[in-house]
Predicted model as a PDB file, atoms N, CA, C, CB and O in Angstrom, pLDDT in the B-factor column:
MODEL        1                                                                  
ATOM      1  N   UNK A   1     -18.800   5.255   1.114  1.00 78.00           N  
ATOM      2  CA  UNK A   1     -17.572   5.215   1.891  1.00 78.00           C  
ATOM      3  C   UNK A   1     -16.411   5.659   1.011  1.00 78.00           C  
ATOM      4  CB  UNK A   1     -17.321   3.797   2.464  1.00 78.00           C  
ATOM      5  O   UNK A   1     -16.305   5.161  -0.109  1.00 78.00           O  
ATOM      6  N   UNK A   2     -15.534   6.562   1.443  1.00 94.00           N  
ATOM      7  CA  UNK A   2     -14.106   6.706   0.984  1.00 94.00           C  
ATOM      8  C   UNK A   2     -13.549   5.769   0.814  1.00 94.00           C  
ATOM      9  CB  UNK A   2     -13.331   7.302   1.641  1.00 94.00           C  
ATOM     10  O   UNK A   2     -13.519   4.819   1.596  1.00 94.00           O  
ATOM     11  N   UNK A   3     -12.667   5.889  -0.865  1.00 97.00           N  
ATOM     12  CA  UNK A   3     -11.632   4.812  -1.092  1.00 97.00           C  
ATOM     13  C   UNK A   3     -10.445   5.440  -1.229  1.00 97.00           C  
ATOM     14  CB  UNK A   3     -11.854   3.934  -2.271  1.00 97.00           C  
ATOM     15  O   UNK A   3     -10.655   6.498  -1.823  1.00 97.00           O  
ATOM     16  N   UNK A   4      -9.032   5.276  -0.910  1.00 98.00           N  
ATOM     17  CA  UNK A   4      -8.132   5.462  -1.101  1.00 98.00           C  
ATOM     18  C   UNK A   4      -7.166   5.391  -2.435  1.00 98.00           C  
ATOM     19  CB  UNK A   4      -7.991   5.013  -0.347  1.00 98.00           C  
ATOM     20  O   UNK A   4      -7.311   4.267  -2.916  1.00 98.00           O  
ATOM     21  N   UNK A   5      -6.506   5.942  -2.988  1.00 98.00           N  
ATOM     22  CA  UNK A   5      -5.613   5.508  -3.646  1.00 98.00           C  
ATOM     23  C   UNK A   5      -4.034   5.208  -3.413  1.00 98.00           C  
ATOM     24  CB  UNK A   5      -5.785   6.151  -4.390  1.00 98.00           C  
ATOM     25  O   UNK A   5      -3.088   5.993  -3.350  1.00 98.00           O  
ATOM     26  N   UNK A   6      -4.100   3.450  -3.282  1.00 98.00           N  
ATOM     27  CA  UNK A   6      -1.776   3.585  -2.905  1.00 98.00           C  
ATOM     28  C   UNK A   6      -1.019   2.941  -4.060  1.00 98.00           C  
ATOM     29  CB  UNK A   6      -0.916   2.278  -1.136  1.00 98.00           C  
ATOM     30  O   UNK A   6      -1.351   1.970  -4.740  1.00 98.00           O  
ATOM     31  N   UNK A   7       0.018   3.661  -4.127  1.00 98.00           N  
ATOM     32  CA  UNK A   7       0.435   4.021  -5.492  1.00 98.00           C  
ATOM     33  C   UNK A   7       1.887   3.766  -4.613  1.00 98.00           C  
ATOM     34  CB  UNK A   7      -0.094   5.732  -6.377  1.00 98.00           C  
ATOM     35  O   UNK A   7       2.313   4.654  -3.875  1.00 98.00           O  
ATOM     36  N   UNK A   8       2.607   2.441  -4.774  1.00 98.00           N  
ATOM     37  CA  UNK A   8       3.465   1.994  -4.482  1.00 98.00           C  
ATOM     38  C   UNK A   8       5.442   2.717  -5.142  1.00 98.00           C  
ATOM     39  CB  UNK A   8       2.835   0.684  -4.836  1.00 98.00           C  
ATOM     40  O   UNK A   8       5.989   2.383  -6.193  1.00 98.00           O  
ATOM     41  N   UNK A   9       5.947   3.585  -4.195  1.00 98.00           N  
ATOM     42  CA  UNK A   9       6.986   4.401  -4.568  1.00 98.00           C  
ATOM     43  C   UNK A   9       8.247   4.040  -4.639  1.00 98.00           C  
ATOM     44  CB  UNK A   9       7.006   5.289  -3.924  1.00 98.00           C  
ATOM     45  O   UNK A   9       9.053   4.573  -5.402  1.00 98.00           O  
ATOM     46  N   UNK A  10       8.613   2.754  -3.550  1.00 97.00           N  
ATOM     47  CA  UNK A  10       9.839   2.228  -3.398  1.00 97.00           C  
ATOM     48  C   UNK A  10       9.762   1.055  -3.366  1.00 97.00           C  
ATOM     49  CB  UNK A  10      10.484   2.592  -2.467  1.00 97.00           C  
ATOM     50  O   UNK A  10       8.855   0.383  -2.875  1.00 97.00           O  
ATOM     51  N   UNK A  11      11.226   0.514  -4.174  1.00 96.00           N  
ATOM     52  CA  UNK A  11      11.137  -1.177  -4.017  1.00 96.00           C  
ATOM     53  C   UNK A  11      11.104  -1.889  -2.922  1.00 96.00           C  
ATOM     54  CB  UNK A  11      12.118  -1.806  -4.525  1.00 96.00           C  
ATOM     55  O   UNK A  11      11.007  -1.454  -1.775  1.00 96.00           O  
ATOM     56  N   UNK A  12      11.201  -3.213  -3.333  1.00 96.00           N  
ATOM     57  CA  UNK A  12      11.093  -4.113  -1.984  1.00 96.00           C  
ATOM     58  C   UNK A  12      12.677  -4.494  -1.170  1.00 96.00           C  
ATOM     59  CB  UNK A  12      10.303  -5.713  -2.512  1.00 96.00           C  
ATOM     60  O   UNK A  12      12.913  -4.852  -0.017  1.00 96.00           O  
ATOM     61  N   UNK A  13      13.736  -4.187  -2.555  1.00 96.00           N  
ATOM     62  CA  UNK A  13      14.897  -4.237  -2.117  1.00 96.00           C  
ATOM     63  C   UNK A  13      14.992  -4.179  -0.889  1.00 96.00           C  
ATOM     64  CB  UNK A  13      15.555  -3.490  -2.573  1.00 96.00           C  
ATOM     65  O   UNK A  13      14.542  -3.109  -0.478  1.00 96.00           O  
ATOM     66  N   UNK A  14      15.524  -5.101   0.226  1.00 95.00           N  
ATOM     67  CA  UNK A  14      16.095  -4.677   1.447  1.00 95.00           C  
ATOM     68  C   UNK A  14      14.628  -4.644   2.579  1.00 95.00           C  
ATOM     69  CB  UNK A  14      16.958  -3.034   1.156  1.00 95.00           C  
ATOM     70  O   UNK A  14      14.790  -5.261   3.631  1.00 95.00           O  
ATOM     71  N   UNK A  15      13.629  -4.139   2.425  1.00 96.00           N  
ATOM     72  CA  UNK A  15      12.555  -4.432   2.980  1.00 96.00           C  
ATOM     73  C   UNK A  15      12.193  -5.862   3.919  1.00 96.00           C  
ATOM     74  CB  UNK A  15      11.838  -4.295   1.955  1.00 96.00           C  
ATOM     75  O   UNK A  15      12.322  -6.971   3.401  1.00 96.00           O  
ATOM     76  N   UNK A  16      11.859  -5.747   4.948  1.00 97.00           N  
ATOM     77  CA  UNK A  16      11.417  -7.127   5.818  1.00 97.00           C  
ATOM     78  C   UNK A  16      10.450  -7.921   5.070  1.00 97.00           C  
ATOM     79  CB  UNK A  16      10.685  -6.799   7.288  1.00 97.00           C  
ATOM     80  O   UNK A  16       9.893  -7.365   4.123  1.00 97.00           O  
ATOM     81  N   UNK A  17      10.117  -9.323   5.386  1.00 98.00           N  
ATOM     82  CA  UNK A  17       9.319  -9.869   4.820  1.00 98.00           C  
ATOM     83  C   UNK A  17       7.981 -10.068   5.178  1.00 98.00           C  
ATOM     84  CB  UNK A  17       9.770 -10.679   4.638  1.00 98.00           C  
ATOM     85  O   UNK A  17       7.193 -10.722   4.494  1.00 98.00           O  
ATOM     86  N   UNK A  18       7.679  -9.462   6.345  1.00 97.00           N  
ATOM     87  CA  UNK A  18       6.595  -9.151   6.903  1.00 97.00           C  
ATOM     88  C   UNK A  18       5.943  -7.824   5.733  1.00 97.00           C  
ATOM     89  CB  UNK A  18       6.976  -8.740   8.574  1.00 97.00           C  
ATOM     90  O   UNK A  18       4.908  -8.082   5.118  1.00 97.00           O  
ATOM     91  N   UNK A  19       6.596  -6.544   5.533  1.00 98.00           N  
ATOM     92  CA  UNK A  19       6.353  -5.438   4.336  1.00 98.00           C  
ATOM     93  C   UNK A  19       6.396  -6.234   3.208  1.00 98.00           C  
ATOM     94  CB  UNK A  19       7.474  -4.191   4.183  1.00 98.00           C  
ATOM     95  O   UNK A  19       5.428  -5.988   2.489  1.00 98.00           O  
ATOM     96  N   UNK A  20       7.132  -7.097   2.753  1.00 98.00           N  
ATOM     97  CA  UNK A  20       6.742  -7.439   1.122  1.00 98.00           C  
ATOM     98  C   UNK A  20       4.997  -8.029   0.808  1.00 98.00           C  
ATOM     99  CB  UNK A  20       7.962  -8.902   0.578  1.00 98.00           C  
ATOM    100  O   UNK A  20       4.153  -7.778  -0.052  1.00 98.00           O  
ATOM    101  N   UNK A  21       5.074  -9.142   2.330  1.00 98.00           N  
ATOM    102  CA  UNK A  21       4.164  -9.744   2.175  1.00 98.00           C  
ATOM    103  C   UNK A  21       2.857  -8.617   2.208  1.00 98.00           C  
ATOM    104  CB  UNK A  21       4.264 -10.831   3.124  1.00 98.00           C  
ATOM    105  O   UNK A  21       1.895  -8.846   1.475  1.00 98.00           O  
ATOM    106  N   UNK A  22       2.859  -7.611   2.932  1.00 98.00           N  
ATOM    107  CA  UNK A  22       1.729  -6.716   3.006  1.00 98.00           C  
ATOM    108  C   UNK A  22       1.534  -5.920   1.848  1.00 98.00           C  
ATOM    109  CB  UNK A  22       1.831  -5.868   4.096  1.00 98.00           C  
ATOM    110  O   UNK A  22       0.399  -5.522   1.582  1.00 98.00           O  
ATOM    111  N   UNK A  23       2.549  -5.626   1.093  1.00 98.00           N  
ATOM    112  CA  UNK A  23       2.356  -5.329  -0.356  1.00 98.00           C  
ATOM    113  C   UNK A  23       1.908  -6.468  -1.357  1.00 98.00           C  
ATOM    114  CB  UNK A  23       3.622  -4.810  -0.844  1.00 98.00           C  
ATOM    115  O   UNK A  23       1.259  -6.087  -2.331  1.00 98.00           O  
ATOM    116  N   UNK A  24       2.104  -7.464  -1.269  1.00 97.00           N  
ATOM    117  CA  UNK A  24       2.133  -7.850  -1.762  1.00 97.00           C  
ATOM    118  C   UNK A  24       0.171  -8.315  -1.506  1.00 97.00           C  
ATOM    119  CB  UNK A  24       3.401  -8.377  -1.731  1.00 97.00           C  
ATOM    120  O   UNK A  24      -0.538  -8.486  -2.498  1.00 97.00           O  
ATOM    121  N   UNK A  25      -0.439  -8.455   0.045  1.00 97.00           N  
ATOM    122  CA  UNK A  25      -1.820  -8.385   0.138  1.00 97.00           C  
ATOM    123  C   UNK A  25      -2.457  -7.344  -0.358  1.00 97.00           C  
ATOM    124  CB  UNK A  25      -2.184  -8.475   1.271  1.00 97.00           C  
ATOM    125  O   UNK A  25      -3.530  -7.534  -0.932  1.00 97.00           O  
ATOM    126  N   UNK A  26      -1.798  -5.740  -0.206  1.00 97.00           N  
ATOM    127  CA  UNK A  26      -2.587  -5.024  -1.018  1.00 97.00           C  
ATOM    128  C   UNK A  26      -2.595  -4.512  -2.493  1.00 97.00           C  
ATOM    129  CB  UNK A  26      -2.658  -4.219  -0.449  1.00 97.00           C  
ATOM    130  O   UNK A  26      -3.092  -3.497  -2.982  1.00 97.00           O  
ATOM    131  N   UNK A  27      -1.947  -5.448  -2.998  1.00 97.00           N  
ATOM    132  CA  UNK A  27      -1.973  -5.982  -5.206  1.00 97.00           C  
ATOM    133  C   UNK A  27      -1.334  -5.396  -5.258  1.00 97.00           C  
ATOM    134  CB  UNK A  27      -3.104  -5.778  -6.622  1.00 97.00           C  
ATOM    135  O   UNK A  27      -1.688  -4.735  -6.235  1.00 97.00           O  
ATOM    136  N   UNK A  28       0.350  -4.620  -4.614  1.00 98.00           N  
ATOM    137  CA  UNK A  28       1.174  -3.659  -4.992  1.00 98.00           C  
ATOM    138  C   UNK A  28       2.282  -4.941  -5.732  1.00 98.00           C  
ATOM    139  CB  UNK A  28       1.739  -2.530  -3.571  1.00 98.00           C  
ATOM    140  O   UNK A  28       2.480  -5.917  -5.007  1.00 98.00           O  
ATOM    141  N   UNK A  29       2.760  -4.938  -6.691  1.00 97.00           N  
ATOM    142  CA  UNK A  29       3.888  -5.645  -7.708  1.00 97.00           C  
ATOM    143  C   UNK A  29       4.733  -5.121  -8.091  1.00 97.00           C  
ATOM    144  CB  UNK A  29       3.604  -6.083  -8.771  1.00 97.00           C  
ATOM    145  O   UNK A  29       5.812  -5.667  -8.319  1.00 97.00           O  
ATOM    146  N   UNK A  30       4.471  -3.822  -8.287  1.00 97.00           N  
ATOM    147  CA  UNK A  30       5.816  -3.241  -8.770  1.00 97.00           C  
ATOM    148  C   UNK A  30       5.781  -1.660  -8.578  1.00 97.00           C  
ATOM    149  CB  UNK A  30       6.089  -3.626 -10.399  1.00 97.00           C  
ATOM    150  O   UNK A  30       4.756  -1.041  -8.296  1.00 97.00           O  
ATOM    151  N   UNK A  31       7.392  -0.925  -8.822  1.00 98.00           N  
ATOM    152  CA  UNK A  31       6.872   0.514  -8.670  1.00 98.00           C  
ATOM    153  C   UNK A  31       6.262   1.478  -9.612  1.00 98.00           C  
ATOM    154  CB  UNK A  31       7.782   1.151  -8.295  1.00 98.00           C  
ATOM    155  O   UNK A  31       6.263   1.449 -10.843  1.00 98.00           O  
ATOM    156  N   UNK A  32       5.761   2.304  -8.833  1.00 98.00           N  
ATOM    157  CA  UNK A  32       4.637   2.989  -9.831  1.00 98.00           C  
ATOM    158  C   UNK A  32       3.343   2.583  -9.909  1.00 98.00           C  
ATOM    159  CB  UNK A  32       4.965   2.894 -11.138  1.00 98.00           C  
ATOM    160  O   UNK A  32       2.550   3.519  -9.807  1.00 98.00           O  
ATOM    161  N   UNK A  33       2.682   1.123 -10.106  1.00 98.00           N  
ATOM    162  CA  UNK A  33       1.371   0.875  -9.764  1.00 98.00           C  
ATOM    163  C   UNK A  33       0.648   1.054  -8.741  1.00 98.00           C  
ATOM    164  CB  UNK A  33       1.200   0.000  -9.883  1.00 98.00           C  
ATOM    165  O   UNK A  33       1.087   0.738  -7.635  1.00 98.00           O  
ATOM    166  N   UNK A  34      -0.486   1.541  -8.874  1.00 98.00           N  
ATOM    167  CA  UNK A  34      -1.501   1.957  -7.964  1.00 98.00           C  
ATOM    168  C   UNK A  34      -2.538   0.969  -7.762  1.00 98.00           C  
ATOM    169  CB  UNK A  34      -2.091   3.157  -8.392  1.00 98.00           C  
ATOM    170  O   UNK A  34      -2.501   0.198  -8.720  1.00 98.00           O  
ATOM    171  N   UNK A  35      -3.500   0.629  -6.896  1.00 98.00           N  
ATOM    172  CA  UNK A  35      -4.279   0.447  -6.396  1.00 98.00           C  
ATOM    173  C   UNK A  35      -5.554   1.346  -6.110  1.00 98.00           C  
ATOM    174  CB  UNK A  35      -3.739   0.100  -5.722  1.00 98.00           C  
ATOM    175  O   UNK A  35      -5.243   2.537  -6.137  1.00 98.00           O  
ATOM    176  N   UNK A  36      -7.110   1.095  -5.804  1.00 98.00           N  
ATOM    177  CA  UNK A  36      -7.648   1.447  -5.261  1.00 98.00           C  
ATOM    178  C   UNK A  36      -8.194   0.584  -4.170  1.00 98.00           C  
ATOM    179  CB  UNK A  36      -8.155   1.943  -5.925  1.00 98.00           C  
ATOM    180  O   UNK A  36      -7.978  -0.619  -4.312  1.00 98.00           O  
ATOM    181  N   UNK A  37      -8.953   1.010  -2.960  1.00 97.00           N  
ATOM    182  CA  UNK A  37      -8.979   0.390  -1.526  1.00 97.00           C  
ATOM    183  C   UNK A  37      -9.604   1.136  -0.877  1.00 97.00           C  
ATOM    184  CB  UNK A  37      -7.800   0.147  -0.824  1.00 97.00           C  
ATOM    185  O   UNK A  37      -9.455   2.344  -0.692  1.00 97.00           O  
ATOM    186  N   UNK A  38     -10.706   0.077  -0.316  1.00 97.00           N  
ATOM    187  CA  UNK A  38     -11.814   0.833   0.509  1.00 97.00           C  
ATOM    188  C   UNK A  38     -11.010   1.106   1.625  1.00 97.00           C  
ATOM    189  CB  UNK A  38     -13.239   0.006   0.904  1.00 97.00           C  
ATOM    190  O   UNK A  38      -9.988   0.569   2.052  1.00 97.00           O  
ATOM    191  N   UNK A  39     -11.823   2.247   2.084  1.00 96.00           N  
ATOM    192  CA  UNK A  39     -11.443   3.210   3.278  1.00 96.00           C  
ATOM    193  C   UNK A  39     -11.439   2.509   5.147  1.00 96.00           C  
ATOM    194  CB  UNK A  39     -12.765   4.547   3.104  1.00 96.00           C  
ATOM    195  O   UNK A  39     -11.952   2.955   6.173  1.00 96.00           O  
ATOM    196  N   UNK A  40     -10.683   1.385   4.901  1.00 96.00           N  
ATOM    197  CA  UNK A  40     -11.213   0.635   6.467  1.00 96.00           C  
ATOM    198  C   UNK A  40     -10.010   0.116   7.181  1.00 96.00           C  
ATOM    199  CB  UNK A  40     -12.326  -0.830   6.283  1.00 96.00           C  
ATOM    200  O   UNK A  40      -8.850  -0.017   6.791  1.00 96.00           O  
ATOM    201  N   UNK A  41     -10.628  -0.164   8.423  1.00 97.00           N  
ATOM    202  CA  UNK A  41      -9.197   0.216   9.535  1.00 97.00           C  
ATOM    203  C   UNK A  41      -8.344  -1.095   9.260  1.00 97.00           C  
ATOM    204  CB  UNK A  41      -9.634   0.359  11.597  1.00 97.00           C  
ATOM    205  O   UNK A  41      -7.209  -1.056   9.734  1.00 97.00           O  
ATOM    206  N   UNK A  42      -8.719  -2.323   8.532  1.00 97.00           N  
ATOM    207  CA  UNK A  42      -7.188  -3.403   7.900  1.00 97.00           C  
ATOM    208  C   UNK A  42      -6.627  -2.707   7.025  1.00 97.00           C  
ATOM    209  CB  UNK A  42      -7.430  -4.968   7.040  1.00 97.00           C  
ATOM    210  O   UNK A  42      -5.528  -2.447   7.515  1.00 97.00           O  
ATOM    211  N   UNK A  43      -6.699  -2.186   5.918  1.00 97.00           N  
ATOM    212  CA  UNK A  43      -6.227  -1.582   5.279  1.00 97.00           C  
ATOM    213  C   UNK A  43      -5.539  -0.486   5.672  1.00 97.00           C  
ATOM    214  CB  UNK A  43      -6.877  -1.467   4.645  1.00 97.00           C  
ATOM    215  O   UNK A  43      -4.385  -0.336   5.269  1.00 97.00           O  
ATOM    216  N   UNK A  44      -6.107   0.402   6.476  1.00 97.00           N  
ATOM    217  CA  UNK A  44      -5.225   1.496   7.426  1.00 97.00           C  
ATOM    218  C   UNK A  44      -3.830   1.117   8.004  1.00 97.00           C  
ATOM    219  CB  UNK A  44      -6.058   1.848   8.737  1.00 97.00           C  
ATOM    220  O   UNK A  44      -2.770   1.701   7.777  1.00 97.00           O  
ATOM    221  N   UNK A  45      -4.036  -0.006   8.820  1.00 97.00           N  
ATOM    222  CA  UNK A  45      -3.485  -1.094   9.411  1.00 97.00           C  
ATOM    223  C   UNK A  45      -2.306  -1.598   8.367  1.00 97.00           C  
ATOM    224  CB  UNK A  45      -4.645  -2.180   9.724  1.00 97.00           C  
ATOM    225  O   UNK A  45      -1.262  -1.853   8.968  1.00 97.00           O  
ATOM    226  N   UNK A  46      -2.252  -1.764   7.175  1.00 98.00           N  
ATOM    227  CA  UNK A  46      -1.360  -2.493   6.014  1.00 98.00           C  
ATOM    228  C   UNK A  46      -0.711  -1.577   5.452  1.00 98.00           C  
ATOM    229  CB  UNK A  46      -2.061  -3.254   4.907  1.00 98.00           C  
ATOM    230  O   UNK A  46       0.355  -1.909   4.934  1.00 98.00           O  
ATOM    231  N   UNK A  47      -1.232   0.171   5.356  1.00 98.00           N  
ATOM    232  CA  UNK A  47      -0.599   1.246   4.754  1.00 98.00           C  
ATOM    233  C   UNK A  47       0.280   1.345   6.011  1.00 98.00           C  
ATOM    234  CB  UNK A  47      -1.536   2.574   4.247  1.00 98.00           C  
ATOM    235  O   UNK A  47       1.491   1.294   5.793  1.00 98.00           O  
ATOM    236  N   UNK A  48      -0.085   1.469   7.189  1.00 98.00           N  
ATOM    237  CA  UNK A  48       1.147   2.089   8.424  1.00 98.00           C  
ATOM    238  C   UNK A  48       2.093   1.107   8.612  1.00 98.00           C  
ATOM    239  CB  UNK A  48       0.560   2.427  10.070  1.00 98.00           C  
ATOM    240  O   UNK A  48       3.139   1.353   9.214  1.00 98.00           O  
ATOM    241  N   UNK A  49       1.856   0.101   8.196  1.00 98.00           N  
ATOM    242  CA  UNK A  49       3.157  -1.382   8.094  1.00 98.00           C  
ATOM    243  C   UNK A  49       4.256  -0.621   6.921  1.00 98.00           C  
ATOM    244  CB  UNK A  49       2.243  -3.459   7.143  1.00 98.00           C  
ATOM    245  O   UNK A  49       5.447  -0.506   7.208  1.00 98.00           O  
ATOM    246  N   UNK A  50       3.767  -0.183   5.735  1.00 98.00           N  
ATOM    247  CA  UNK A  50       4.635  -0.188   4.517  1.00 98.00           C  
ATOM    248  C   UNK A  50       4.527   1.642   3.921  1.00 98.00           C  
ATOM    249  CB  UNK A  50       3.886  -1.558   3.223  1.00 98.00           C  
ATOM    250  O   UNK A  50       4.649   2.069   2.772  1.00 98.00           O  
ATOM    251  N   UNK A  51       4.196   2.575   5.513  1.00 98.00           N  
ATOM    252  CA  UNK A  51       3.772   4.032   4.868  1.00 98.00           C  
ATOM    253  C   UNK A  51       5.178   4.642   4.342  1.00 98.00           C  
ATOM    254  CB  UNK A  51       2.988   5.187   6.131  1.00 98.00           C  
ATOM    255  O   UNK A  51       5.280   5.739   3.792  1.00 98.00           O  
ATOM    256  N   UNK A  52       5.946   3.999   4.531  1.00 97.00           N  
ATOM    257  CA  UNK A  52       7.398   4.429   3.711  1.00 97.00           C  
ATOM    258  C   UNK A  52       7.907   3.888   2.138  1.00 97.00           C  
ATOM    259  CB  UNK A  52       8.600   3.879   4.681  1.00 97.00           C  
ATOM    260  O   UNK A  52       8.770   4.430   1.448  1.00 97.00           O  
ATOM    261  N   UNK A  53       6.994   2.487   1.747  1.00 98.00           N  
ATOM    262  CA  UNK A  53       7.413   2.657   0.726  1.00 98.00           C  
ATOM    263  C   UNK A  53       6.368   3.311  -0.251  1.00 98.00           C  
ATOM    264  CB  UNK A  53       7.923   1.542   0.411  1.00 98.00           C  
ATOM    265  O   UNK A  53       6.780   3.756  -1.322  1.00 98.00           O  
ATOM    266  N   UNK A  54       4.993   3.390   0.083  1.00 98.00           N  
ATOM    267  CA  UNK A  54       3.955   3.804  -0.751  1.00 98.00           C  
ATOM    268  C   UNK A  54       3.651   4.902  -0.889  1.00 98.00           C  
ATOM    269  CB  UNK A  54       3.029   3.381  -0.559  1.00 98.00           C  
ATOM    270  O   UNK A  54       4.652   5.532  -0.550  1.00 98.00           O  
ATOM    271  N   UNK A  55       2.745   5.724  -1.234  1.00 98.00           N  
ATOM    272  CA  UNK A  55       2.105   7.001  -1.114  1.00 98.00           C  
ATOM    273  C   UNK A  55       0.570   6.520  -1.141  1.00 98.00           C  
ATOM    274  CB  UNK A  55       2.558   8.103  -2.353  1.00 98.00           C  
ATOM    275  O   UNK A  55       0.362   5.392  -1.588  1.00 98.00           O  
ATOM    276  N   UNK A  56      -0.319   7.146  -0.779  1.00 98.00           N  
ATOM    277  CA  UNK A  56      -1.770   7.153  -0.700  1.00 98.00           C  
ATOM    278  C   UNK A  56      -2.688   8.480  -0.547  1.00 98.00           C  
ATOM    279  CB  UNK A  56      -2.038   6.353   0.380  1.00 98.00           C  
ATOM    280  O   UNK A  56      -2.633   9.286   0.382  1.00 98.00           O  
ATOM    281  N   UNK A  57      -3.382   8.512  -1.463  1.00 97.00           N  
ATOM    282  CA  UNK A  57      -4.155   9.647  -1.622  1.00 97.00           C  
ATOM    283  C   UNK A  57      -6.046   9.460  -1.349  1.00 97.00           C  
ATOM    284  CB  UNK A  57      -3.735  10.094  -3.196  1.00 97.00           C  
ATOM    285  O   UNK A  57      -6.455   8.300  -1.289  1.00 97.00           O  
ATOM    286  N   UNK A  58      -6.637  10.118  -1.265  1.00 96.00           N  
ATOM    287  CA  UNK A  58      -8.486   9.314  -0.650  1.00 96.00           C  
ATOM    288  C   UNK A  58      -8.937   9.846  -2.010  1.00 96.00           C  
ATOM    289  CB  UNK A  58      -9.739  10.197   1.219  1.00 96.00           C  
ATOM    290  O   UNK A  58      -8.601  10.921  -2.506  1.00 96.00           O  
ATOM    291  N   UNK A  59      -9.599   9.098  -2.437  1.00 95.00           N  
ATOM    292  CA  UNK A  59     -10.866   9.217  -3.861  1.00 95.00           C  
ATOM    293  C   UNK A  59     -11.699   9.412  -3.575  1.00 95.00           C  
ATOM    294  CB  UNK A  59     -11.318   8.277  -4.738  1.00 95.00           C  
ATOM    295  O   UNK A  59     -12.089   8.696  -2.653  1.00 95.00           O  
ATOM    296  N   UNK A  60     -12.462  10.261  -3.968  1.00 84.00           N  
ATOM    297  CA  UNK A  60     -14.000   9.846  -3.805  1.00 84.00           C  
ATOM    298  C   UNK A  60     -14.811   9.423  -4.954  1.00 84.00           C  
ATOM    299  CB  UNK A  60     -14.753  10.947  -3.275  1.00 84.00           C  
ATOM    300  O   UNK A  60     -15.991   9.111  -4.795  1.00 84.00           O  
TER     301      UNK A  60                                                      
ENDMDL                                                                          
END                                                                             
């Protein structure tokens, strides 16, 4: 299965707390750190909550 890579771009400054908390489920802490993350529709689901502050790229 495809894994993703999200690589967190913008702070939380100002952000709802519903988005911190979803960064904060997918191990994003600060900017610039990345993650890897299997390819599945919660996770899909948690990038389209916060697709403005992150970036994400697919690994194989």
């Amino acid at each position: 299965m495809a894994e993703l890579k999200i690589t967190m771009k913008h702070g939380v400054v100002g952000a709802r707390e519903n988005q911190k908390a979803t960064l904060r489920t997918l191990g994003l802490r600060r900017i610039g750190q990345s993650v890897v993350r299997e390819d599945r529709p919660e996770v899909r689901g948690a990038i389209r909550t916060v697709a403005h502050l992150v970036e994400v790229e697919e690994v194989q």
